[in-house]
C-alpha positions as CSV (number, residue, x, y, z in Angstrom):
1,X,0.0,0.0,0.0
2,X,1.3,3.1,-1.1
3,X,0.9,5.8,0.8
4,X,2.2,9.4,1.7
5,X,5.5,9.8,4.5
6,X,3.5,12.2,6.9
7,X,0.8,9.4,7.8
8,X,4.0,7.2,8.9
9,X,5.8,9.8,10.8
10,X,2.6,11.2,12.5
11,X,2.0,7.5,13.7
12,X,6.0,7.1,14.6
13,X,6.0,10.5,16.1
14,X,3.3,10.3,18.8
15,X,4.0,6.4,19.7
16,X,7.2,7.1,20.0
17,X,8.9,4.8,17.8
18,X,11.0,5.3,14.6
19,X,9.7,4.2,11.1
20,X,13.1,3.1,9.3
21,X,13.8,4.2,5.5
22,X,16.2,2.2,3.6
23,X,17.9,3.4,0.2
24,X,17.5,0.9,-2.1
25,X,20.2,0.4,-5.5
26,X,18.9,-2.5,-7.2
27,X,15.7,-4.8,-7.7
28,X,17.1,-7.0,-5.0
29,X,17.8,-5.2,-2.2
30,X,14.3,-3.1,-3.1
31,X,12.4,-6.7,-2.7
32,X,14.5,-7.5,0.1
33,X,13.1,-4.2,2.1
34,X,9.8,-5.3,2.0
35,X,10.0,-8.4,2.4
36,X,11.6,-8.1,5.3
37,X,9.3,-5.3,6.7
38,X,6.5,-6.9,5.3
39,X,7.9,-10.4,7.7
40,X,7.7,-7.9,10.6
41,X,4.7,-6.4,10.1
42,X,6.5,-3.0,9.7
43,X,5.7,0.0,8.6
44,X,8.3,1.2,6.0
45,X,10.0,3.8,3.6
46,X,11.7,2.5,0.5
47,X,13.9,5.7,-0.7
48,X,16.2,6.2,-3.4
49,X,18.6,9.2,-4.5
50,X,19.0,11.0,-7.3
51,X,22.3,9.2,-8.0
52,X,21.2,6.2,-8.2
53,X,17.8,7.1,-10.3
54,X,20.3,8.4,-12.5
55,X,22.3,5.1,-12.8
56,X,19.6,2.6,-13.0
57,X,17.9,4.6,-15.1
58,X,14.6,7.3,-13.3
59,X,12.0,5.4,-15.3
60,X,12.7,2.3,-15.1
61,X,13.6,2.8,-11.2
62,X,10.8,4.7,-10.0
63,X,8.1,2.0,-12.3
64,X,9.5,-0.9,-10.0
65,X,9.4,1.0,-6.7
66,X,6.1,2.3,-7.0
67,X,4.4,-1.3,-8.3
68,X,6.7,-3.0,-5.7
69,X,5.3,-0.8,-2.4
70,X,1.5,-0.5,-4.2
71,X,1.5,-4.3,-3.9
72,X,3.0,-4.4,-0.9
73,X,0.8,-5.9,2.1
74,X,2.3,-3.4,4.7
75,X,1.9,0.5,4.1
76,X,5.0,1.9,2.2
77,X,5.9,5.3,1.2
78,X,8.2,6.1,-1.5
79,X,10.7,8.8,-0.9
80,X,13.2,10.6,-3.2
81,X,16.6,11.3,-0.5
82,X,19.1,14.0,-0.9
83,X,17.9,16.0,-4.1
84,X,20.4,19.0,-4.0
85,X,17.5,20.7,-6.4
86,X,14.2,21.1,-7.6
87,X,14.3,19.2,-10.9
88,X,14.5,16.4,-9.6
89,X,11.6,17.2,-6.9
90,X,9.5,18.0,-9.6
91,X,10.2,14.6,-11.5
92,X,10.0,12.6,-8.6
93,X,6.6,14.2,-7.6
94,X,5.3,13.5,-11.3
95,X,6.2,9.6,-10.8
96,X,4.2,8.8,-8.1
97,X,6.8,9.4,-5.5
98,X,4.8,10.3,-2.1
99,X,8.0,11.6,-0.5
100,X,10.4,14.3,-1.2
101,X,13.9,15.7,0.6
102,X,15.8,18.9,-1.0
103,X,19.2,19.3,0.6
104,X,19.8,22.9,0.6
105,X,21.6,22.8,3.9
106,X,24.4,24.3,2.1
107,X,23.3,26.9,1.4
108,X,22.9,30.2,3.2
109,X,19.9,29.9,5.9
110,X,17.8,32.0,4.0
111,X,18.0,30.6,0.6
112,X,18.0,26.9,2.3
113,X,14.2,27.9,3.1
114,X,13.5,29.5,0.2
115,X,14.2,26.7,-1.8
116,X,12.7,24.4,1.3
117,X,9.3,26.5,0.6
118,X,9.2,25.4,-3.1
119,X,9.9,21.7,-2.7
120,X,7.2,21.7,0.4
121,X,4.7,23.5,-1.6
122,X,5.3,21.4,-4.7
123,X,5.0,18.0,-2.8
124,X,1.6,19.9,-1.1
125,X,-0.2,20.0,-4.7
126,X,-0.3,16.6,-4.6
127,X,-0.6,15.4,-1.4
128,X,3.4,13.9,-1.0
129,X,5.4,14.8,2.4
130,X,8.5,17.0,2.3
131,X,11.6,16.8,4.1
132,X,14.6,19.2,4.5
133,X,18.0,19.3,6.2
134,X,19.6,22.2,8.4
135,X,23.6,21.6,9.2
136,X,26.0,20.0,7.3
137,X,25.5,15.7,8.0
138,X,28.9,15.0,6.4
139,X,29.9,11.6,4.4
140,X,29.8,10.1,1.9
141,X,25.8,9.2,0.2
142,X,25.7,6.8,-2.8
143,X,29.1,7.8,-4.0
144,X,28.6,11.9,-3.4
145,X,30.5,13.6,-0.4
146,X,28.2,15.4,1.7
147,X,29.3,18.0,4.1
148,X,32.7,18.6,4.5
149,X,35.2,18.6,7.4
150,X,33.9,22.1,8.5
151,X,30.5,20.4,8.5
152,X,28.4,22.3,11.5
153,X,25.6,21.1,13.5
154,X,21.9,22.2,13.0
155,X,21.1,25.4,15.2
156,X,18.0,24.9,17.0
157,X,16.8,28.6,16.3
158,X,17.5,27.8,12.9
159,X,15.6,24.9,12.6
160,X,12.7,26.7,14.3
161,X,12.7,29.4,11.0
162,X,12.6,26.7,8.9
163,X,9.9,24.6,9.8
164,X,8.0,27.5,10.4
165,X,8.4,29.3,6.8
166,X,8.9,26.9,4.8
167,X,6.2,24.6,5.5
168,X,8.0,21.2,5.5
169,X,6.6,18.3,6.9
170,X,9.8,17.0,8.3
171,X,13.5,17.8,9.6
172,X,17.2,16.6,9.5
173,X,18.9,18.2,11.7
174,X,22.8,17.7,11.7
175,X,23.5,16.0,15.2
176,X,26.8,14.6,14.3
177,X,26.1,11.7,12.4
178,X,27.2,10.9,9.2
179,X,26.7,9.3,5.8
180,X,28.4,6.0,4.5
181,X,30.9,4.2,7.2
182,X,31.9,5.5,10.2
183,X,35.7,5.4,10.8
184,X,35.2,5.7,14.4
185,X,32.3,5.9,16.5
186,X,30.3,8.9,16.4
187,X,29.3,11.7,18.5
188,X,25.6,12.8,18.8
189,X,24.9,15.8,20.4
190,X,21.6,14.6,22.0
191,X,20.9,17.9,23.8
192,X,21.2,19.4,20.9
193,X,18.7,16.9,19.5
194,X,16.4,17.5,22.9
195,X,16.5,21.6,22.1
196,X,15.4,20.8,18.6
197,X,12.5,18.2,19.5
198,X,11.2,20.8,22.1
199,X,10.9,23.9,19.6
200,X,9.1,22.3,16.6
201,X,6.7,20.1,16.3
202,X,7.2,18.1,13.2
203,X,8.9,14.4,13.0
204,X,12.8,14.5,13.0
205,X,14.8,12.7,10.6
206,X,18.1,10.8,11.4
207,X,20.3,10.9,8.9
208,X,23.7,8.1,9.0
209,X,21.8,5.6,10.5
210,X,24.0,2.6,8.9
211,X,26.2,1.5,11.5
212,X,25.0,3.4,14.4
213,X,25.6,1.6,17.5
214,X,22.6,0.5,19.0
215,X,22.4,2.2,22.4
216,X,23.0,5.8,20.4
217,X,20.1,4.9,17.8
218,X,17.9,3.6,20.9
219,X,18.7,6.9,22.4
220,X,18.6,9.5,19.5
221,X,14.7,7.7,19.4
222,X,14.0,8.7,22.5
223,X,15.0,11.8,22.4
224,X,12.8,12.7,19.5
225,X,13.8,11.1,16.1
226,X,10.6,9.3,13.7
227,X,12.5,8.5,11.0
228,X,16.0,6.7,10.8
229,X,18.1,6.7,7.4
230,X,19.9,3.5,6.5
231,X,21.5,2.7,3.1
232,X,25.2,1.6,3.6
233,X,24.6,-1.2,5.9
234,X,22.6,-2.7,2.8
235,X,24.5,-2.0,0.0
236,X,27.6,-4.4,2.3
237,X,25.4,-7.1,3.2
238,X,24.1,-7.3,-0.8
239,X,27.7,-6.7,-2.1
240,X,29.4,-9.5,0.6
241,X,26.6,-12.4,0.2
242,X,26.9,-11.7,-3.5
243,X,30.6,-12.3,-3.6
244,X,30.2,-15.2,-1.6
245,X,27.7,-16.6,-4.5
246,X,30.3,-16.0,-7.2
247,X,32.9,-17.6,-5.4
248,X,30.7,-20.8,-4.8
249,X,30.2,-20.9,-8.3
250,X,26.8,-19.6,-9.1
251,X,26.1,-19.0,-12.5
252,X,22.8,-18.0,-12.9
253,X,22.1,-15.0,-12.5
254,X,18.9,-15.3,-10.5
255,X,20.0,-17.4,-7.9
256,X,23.2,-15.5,-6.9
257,X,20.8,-12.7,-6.6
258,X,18.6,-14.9,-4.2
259,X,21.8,-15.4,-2.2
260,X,22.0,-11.8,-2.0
261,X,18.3,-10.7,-1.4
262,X,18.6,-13.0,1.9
263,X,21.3,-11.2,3.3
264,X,19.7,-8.0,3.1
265,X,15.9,-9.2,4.2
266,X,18.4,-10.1,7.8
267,X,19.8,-6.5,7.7
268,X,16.2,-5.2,7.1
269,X,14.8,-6.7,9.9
270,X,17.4,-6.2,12.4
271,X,17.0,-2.5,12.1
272,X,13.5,-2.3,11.9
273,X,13.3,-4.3,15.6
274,X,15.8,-1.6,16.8
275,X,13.5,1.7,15.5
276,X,11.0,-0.9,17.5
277,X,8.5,-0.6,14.4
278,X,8.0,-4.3,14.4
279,X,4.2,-5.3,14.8
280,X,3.2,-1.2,14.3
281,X,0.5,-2.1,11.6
């Protein structure tokens, strides 16, 4: 069932739970989310970025995603991650995409809203959710570097004038997480996060949530978060079992994929038990 972002993260939101979103890359890890959220009776957001609409091709991508979750027994919503401009808002919006993020956070505050107001508005006209970030949430995401080492942390005034004039439905906040693998372990400012939750109202967003230990995601839930980001942890578990297939001497395609797909459906399910969305529907 395909349905928009908001209706999850209102749900998430006021039972205090967090409604994961996984990036999916190919057919098989995108089958493998929801079949493993569909085994946990999960709530779930299948999301993809414009990178990798780009490299499977946006048609052909967004066609399979949107049959895959309108099929799907559990409700799904289908989300476009970490557009960096309106375009592909716009496009995303006009393929049945219920879900939209423009990352503007590098921009100056001002323009970062401006831009915020136009993606929130355009999602608006046809009933879709829209997120935006504030801060820099540095890494690496599907092969583009985001942030940089200067990256700063959202300001919780600052997150209050953007919610509040541009009209989004949700927020990511930089809390010092980060994109892709963490190098050592990282360093979330949860007051931060606290001062945040306190001043606005709508669902927070985790960004970086492959590899988070799981004490610090447990935590970052409690202090507020409804949605958690994970794409990394995926792409690994695909990439290792798929090797592993190979090297067993697999030749059909199919079944090496089947391999795969297994791999992920235990990833899937590991972190929707930790956002504790498991039997939420």
């Amino acid at each position: 069932m395909l349905i928009p972002a908001a209706q999850l993260l209102k749900q998430a939101q006021e039972r205090r739970y967090a409604v994961p979103a996984f990036n999916f890359h190919n057919l098989e890890i995108l089958q493998a989310i929801l079949e493993g959220a569909e085994e946990e009776r999960a709530p779930v957001i299948i999301q993809i970025t414009p990178t990798y609409l780009a490299k499977i091709g946006p048609v052909a991508a967004a066609a399979m995603a949107r049959e895959a979750a309108t099929n799907s027994k559990i409700p799904v919503a289908l989300h476009l991650d970490h557009s960096d401009n309106l375009r592909w808002v716009i496009w995303a919006l006009a393929h049945g995409f219920t879900s939209v993020m423009i990352d503007a956070s590098r921009l100056p505050l001002e323009e970062n809203i401006a831009l915020s107001r136009q993606a929130a508005e355009a999602a608006h006209a046809v009933g879709a959710t829209a997120e935006a970030e504030l801060g820099h949430i540095g890494g690496v995401e599907d092969e583009v570097e985001q942030g940089n080492k200067s990256a700063r942390l959202a300001d919780p005034q600052e997150a209050v004038l953007l919610v509040e004039k541009s009209g989004i439905d949700a927020l990511a906040p930089a809390v010092g997480t980060a994109h892709g693998i963490y190098h050592s372990e990282p360093k979330i400012d949860f007051n931060r996060l606290l001062e945040i939750r306190k001043l606005v109202d709508i669902p927070l967003v985790l960004h970086g949530g492959s590899g988070l230990p799981e004490a610090m995601l447990k935590e970052a839930i409690s202090c507020g978060i409804s949605k958690v980001n994970i794409g990394t942890e995926l792409k690994m578990a695909w990439a290792k079992a798929m090797q592993e297939a190979l090297n067993q001497g697999y030749q059909e395609p199919w079944k090496a994929a089947q391999v795969a797909r297994k791999a992920v459906v235990k990833v899937v399910k590991e972190k929707i038990q930790l956002c504790g969305a498991s039997n939420r529907i």
